[in-house]
PDB file of N, CA, C, O and CB in Angstrom:
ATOM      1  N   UNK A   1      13.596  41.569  95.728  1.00  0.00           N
ATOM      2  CA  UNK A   1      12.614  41.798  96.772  1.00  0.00           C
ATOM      3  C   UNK A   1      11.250  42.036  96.116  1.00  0.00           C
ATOM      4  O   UNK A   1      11.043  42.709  95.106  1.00  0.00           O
ATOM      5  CB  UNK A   1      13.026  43.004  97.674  1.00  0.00           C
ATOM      6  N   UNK A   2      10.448  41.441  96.780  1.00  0.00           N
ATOM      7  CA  UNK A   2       8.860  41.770  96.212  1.00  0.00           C
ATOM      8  C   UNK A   2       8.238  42.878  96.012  1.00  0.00           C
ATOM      9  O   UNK A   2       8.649  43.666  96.864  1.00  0.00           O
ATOM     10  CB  UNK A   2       7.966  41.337  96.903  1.00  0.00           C
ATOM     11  N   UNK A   3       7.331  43.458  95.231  1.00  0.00           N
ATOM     12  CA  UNK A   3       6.871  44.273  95.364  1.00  0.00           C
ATOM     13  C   UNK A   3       5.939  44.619  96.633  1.00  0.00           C
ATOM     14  O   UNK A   3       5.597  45.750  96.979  1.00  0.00           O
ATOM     15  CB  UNK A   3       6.538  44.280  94.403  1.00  0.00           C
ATOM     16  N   UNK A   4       5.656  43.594  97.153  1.00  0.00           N
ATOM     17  CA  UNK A   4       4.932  43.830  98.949  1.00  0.00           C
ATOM     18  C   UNK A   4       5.462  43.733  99.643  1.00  0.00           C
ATOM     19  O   UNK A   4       5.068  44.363 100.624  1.00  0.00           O
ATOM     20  CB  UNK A   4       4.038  43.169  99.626  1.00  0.00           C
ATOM     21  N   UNK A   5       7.037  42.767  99.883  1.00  0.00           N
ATOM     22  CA  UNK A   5       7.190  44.054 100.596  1.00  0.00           C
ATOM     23  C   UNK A   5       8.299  45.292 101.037  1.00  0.00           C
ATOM     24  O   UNK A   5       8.669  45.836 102.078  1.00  0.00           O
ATOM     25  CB  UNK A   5       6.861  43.693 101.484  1.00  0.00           C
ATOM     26  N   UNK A   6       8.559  45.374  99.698  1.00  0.00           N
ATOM     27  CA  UNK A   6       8.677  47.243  99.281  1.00  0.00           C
ATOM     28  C   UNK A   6       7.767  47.884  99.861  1.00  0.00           C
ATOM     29  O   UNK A   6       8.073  48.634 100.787  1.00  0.00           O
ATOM     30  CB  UNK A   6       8.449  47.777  97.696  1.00  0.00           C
ATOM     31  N   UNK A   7       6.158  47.712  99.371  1.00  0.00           N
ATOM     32  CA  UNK A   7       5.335  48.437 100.227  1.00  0.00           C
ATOM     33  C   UNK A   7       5.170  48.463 101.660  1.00  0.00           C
ATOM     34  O   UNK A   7       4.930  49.514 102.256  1.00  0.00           O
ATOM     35  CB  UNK A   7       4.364  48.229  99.882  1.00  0.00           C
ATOM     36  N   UNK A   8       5.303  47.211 102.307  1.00  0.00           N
ATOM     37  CA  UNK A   8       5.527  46.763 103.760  1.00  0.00           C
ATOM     38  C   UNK A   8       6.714  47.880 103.972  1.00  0.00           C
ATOM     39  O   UNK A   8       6.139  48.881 104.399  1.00  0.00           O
ATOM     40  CB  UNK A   8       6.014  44.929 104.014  1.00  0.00           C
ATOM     41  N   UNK A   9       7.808  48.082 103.884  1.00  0.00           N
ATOM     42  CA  UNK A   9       8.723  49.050 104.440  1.00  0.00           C
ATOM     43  C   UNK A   9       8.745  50.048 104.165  1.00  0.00           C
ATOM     44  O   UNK A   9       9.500  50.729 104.859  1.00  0.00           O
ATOM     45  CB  UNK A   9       9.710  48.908 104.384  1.00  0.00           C
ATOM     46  N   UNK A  10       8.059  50.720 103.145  1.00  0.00           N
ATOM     47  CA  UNK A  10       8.163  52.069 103.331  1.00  0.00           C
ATOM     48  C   UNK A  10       6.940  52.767 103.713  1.00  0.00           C
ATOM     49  O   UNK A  10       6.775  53.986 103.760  1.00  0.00           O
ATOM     50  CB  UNK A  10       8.659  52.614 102.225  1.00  0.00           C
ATOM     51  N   UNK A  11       5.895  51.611 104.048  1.00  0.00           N
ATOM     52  CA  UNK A  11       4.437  51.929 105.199  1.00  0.00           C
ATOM     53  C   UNK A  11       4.755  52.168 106.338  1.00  0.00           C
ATOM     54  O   UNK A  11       4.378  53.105 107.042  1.00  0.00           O
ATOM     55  CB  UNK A  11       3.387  50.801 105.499  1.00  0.00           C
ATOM     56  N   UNK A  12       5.982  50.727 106.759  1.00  0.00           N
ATOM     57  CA  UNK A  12       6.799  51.270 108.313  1.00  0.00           C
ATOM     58  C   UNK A  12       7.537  52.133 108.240  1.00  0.00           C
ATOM     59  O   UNK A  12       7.596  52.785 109.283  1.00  0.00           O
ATOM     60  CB  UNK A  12       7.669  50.410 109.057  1.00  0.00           C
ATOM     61  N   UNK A  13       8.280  52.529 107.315  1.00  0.00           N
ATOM     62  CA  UNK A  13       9.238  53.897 107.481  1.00  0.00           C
ATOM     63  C   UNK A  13       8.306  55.112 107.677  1.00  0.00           C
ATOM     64  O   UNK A  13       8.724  56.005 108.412  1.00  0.00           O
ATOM     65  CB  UNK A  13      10.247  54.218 106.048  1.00  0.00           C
ATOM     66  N   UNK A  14       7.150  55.243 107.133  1.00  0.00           N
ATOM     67  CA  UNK A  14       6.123  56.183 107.265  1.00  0.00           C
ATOM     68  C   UNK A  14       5.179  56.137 108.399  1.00  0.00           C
ATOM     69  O   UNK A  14       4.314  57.000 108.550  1.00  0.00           O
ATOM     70  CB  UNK A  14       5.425  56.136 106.183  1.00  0.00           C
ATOM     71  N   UNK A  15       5.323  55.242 109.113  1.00  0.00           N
ATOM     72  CA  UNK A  15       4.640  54.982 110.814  1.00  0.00           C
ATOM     73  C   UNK A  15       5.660  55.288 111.282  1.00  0.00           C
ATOM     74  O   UNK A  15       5.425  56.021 112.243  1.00  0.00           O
ATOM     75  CB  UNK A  15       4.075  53.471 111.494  1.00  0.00           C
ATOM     76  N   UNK A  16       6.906  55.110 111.119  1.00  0.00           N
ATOM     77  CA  UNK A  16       7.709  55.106 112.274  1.00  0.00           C
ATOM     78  C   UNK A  16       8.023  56.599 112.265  1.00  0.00           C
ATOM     79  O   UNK A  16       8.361  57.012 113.375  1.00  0.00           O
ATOM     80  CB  UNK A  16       9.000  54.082 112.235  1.00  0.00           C
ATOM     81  N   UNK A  17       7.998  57.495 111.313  1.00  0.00           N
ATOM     82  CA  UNK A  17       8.130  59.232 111.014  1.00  0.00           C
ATOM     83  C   UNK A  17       7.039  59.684 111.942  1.00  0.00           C
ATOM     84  O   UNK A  17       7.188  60.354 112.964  1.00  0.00           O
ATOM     85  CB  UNK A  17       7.775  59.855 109.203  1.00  0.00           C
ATOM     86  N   UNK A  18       5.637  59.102 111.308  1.00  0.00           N
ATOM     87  CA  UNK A  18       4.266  59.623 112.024  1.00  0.00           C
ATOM     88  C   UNK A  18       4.610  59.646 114.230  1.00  0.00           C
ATOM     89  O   UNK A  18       4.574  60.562 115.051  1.00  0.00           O
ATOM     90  CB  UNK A  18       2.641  58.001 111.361  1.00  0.00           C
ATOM     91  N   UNK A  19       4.941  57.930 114.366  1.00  0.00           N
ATOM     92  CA  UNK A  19       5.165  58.030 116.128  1.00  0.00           C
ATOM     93  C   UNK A  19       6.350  59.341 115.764  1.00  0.00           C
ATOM     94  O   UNK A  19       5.923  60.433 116.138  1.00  0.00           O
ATOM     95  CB  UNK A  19       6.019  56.114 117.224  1.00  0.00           C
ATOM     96  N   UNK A  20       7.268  59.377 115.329  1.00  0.00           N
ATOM     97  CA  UNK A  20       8.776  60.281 116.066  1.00  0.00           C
ATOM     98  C   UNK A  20       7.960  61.892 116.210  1.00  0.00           C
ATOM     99  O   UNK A  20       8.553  62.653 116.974  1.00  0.00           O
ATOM    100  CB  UNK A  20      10.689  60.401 114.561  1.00  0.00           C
ATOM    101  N   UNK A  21       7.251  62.208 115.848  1.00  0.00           N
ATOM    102  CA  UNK A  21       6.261  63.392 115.800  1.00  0.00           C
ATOM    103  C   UNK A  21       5.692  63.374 116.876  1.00  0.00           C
ATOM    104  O   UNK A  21       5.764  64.397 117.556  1.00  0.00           O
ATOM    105  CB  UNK A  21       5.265  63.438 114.789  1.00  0.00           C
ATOM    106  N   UNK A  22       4.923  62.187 117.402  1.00  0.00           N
ATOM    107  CA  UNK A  22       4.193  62.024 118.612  1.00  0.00           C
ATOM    108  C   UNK A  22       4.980  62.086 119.387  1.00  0.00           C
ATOM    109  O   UNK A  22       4.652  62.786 120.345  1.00  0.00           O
ATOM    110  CB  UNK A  22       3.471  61.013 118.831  1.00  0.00           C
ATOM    111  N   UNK A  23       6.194  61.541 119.450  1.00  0.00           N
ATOM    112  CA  UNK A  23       7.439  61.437 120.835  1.00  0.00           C
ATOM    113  C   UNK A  23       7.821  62.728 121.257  1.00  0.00           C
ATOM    114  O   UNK A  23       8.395  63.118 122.273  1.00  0.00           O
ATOM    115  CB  UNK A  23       9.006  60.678 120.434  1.00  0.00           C
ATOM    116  N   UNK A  24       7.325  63.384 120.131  1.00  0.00           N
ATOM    117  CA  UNK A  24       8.321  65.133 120.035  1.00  0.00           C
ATOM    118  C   UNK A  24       7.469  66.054 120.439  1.00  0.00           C
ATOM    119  O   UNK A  24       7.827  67.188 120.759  1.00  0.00           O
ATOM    120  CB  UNK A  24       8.885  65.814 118.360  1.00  0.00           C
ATOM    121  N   UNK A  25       6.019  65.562 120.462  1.00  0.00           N
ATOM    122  CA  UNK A  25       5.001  66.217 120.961  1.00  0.00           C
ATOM    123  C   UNK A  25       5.318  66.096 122.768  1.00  0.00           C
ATOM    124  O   UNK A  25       5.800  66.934 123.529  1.00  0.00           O
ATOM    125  CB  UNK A  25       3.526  65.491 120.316  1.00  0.00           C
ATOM    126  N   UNK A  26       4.904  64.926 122.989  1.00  0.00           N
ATOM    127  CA  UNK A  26       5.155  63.979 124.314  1.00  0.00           C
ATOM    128  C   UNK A  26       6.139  64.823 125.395  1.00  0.00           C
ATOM    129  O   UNK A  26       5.871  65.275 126.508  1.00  0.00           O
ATOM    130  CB  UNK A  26       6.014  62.385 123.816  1.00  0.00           C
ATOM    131  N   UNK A  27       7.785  64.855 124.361  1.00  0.00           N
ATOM    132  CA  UNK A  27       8.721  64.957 124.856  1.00  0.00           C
ATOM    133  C   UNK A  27       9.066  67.167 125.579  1.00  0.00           C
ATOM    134  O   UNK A  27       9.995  67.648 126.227  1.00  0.00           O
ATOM    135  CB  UNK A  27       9.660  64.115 123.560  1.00  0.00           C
ATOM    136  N   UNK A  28       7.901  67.747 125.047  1.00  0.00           N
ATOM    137  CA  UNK A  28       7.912  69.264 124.812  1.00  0.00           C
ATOM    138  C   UNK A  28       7.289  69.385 126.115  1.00  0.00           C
ATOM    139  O   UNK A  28       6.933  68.621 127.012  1.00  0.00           O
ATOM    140  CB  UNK A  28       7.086  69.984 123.421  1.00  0.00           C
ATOM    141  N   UNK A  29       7.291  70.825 125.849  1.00  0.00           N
ATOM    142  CA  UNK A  29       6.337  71.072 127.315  1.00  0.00           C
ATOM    143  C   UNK A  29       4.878  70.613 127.447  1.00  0.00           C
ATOM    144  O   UNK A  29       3.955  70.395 126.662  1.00  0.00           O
ATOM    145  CB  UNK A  29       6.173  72.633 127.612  1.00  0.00           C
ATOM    146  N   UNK A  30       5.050  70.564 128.677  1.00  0.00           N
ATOM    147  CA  UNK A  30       3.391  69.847 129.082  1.00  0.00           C
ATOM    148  C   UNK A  30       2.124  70.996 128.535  1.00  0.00           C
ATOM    149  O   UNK A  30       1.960  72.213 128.627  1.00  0.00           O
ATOM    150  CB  UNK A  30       3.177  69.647 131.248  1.00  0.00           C
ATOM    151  N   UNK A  31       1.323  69.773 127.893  1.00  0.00           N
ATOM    152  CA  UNK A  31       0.312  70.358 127.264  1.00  0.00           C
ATOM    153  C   UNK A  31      -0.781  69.446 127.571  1.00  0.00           C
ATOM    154  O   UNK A  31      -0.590  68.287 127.202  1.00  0.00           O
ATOM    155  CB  UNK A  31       0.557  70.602 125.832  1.00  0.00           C
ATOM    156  N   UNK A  32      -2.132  69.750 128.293  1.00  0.00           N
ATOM    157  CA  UNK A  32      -2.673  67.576 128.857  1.00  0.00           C
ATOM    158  C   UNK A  32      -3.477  67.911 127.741  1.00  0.00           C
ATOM    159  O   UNK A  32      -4.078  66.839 127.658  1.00  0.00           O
ATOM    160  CB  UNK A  32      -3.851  66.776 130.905  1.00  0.00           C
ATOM    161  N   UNK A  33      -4.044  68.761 126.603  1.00  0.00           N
ATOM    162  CA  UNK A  33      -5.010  68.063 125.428  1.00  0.00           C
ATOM    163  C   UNK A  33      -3.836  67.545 124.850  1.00  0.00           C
ATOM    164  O   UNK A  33      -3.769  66.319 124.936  1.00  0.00           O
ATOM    165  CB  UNK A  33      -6.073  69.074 124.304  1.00  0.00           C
ATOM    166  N   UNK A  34      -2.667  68.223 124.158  1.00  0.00           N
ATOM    167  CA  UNK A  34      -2.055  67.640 123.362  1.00  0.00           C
ATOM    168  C   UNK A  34      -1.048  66.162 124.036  1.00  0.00           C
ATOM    169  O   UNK A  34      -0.508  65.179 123.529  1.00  0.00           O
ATOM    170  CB  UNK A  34      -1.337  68.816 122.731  1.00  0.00           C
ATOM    171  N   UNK A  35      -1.108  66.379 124.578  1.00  0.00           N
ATOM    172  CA  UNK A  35       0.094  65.092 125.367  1.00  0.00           C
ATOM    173  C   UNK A  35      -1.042  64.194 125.196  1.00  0.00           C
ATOM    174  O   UNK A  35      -0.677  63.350 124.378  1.00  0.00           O
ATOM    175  CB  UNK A  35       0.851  65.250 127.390  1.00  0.00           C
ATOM    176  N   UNK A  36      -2.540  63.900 125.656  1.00  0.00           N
ATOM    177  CA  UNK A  36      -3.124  63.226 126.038  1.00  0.00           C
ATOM    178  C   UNK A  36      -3.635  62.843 124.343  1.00  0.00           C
ATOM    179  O   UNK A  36      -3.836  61.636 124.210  1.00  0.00           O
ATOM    180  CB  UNK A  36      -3.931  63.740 127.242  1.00  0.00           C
ATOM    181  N   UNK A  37      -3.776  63.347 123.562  1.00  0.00           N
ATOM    182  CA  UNK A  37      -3.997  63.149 122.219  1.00  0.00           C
ATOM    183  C   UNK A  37      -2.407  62.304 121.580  1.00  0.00           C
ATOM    184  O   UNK A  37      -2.373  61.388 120.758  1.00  0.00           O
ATOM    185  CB  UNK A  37      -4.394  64.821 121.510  1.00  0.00           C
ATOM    186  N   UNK A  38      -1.242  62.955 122.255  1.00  0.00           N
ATOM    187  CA  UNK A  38      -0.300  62.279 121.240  1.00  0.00           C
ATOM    188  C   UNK A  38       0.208  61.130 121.940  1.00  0.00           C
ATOM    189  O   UNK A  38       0.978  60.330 121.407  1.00  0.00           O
ATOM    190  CB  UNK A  38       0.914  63.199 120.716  1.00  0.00           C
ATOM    191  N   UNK A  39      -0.328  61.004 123.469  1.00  0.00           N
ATOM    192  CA  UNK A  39      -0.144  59.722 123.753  1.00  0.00           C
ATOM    193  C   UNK A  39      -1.019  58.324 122.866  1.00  0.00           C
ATOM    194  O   UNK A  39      -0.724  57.328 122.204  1.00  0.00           O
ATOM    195  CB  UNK A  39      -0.461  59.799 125.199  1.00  0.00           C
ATOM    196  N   UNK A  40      -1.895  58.836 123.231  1.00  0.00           N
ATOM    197  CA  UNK A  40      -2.921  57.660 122.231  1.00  0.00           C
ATOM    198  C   UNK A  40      -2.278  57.458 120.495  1.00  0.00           C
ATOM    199  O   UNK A  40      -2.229  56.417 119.841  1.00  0.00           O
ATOM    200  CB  UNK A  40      -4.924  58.513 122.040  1.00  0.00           C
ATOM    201  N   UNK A  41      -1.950  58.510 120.193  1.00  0.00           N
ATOM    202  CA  UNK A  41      -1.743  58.673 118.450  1.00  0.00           C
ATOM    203  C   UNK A  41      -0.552  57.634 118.518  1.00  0.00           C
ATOM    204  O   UNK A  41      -0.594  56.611 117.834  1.00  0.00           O
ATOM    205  CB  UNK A  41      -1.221  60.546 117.662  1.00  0.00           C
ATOM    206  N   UNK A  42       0.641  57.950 119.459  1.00  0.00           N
ATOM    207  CA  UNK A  42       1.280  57.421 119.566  1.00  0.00           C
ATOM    208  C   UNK A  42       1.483  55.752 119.664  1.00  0.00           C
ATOM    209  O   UNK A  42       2.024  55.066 118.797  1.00  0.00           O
ATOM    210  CB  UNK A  42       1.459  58.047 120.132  1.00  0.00           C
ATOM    211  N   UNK A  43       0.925  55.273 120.914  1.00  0.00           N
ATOM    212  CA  UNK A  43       0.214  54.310 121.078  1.00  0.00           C
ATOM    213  C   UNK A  43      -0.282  52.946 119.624  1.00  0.00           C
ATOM    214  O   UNK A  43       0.083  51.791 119.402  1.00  0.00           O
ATOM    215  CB  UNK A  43      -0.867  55.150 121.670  1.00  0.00           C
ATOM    216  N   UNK A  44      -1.151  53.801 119.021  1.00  0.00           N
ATOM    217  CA  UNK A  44      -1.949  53.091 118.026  1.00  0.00           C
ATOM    218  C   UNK A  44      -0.963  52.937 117.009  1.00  0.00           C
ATOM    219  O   UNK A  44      -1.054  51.951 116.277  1.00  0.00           O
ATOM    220  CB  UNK A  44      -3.266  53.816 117.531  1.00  0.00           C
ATOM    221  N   UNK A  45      -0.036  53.751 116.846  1.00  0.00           N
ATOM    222  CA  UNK A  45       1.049  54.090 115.726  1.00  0.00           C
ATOM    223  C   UNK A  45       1.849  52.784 115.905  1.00  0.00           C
ATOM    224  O   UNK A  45       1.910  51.926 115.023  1.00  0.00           O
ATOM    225  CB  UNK A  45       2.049  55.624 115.977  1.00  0.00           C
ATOM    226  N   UNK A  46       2.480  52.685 117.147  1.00  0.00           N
ATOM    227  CA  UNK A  46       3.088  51.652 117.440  1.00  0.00           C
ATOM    228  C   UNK A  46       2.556  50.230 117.510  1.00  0.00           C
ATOM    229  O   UNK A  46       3.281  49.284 117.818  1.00  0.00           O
ATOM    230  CB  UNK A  46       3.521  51.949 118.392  1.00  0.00           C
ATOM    231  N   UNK A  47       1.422  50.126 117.249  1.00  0.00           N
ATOM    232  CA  UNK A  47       0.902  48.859 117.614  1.00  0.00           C
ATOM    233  C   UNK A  47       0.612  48.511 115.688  1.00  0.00           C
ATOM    234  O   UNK A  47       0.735  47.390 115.194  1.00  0.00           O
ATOM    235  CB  UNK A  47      -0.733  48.972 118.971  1.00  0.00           C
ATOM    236  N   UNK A  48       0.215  49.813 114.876  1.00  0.00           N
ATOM    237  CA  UNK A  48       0.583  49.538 113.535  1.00  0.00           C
ATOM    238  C   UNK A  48       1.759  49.272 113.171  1.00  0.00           C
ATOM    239  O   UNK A  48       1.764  48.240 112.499  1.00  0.00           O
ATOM    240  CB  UNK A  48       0.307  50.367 112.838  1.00  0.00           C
ATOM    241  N   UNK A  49       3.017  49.834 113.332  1.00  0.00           N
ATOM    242  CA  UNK A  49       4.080  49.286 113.262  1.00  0.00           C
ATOM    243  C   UNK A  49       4.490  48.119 113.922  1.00  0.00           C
ATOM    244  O   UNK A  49       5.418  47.680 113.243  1.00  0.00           O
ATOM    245  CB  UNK A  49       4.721  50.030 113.459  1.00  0.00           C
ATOM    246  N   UNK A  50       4.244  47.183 115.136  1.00  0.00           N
ATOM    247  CA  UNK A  50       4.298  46.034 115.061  1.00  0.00           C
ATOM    248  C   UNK A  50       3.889  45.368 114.310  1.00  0.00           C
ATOM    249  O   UNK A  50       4.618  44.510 113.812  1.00  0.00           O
ATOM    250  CB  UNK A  50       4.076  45.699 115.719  1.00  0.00           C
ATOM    251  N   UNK A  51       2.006  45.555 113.771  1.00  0.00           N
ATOM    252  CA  UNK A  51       1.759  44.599 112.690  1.00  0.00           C
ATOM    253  C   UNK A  51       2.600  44.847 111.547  1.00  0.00           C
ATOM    254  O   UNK A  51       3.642  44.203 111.666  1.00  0.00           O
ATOM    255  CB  UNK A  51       0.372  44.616 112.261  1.00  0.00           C
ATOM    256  N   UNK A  52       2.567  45.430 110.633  1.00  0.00           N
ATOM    257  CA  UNK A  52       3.916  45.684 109.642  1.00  0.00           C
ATOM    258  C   UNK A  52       4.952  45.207 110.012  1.00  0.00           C
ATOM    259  O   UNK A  52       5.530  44.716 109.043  1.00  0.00           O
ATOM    260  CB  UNK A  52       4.343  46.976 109.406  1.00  0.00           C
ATOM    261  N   UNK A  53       5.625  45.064 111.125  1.00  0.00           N
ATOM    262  CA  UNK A  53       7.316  44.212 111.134  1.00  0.00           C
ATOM    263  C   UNK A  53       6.661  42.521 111.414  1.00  0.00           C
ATOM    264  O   UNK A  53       7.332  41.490 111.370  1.00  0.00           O
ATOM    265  CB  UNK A  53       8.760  44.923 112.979  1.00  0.00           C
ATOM    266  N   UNK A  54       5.473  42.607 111.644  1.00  0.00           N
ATOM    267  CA  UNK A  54       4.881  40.852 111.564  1.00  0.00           C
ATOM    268  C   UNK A  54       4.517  40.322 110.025  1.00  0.00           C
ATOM    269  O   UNK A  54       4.921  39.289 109.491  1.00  0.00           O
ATOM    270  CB  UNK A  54       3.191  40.656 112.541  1.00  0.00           C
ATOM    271  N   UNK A  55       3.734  41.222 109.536  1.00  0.00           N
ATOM    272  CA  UNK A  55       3.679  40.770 108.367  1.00  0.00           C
ATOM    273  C   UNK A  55       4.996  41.242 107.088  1.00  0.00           C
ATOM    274  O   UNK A  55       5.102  40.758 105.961  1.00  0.00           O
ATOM    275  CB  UNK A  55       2.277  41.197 108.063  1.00  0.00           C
ATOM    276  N   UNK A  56       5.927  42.375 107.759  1.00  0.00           N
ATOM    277  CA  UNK A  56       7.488  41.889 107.067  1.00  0.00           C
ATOM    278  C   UNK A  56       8.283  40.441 107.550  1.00  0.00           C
ATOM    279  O   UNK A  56       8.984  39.862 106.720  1.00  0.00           O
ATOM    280  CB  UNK A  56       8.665  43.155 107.506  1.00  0.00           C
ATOM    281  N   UNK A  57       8.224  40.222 108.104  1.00  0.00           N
ATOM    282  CA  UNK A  57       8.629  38.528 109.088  1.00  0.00           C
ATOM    283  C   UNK A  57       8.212  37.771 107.997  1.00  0.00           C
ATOM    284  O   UNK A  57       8.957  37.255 107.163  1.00  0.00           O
ATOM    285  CB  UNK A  57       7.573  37.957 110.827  1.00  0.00           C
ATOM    286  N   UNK A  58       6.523  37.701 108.044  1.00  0.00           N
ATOM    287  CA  UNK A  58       5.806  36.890 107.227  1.00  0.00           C
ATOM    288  C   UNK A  58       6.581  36.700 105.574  1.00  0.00           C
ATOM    289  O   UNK A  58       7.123  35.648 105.234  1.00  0.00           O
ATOM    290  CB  UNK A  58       4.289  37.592 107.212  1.00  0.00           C
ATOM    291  N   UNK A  59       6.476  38.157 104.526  1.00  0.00           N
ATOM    292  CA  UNK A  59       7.020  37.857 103.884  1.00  0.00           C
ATOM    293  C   UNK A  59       8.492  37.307 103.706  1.00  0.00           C
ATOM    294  O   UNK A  59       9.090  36.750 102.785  1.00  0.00           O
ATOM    295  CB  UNK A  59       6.709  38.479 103.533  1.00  0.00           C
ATOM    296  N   UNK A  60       8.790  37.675 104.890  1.00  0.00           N
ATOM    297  CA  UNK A  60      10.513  37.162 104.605  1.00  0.00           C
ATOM    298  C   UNK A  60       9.813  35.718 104.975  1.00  0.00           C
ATOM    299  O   UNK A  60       8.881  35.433 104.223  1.00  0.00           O
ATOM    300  CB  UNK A  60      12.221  37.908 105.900  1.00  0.00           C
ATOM    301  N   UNK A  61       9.993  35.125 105.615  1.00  0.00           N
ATOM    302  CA  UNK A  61       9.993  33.359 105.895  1.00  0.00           C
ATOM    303  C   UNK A  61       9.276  33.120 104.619  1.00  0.00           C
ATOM    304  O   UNK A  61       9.602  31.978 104.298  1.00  0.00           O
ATOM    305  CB  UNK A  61       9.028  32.601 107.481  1.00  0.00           C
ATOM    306  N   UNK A  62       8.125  33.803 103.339  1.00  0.00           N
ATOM    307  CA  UNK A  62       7.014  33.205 102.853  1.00  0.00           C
ATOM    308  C   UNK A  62       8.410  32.708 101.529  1.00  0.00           C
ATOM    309  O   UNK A  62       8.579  31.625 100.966  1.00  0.00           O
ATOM    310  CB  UNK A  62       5.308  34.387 102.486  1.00  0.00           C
ATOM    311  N   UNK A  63       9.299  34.185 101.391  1.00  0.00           N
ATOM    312  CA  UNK A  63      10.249  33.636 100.420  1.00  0.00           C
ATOM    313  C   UNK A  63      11.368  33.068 100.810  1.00  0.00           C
ATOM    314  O   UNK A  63      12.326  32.792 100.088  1.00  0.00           O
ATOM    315  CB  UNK A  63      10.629  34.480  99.613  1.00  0.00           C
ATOM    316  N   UNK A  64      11.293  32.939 101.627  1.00  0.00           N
ATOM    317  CA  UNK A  64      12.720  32.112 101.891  1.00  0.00           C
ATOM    318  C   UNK A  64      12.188  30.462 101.814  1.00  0.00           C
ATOM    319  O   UNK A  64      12.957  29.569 101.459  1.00  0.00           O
ATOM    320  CB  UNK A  64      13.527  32.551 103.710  1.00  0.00           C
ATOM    321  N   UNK A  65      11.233  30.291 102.072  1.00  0.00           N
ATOM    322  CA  UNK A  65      10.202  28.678 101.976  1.00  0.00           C
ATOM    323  C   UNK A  65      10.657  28.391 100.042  1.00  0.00           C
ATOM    324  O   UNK A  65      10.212  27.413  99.442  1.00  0.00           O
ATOM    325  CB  UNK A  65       7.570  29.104 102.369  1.00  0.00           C
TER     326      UNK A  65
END
């Protein structure tokens, strides 16, 4: 496996820790600064972790070519 992406997965293993924090925020008692802060954190987290499982895709098809 490449050295990128080694880094590619353990960037997503480290987004995907960062959202489970936000979910746990989310998931507690209602708080609207903090809910309304860990919704967004959340949010953006996840939309970084899609790019990362796109550009893990990427490297997988780049070596398998």
């Amino acid at each position: 496996m490449t050295e990128r992406l080694e880094t590619l997965k353990k960037a997503r293993e480290r987004m995907a820790e960062d959202r489970d924090a936000f979910a746990k925020t989310l998931a507690a008692p209602f708080d609207r600064d903090k809910a309304e802060r860990a919704r967004l954190k959340f949010v953006e987290t996840q939309a970084v972790i899609d790019a990362i499982d796109r550009a893990i895709a990427g490297e997988q098809a780049g070596a398998a070519a």
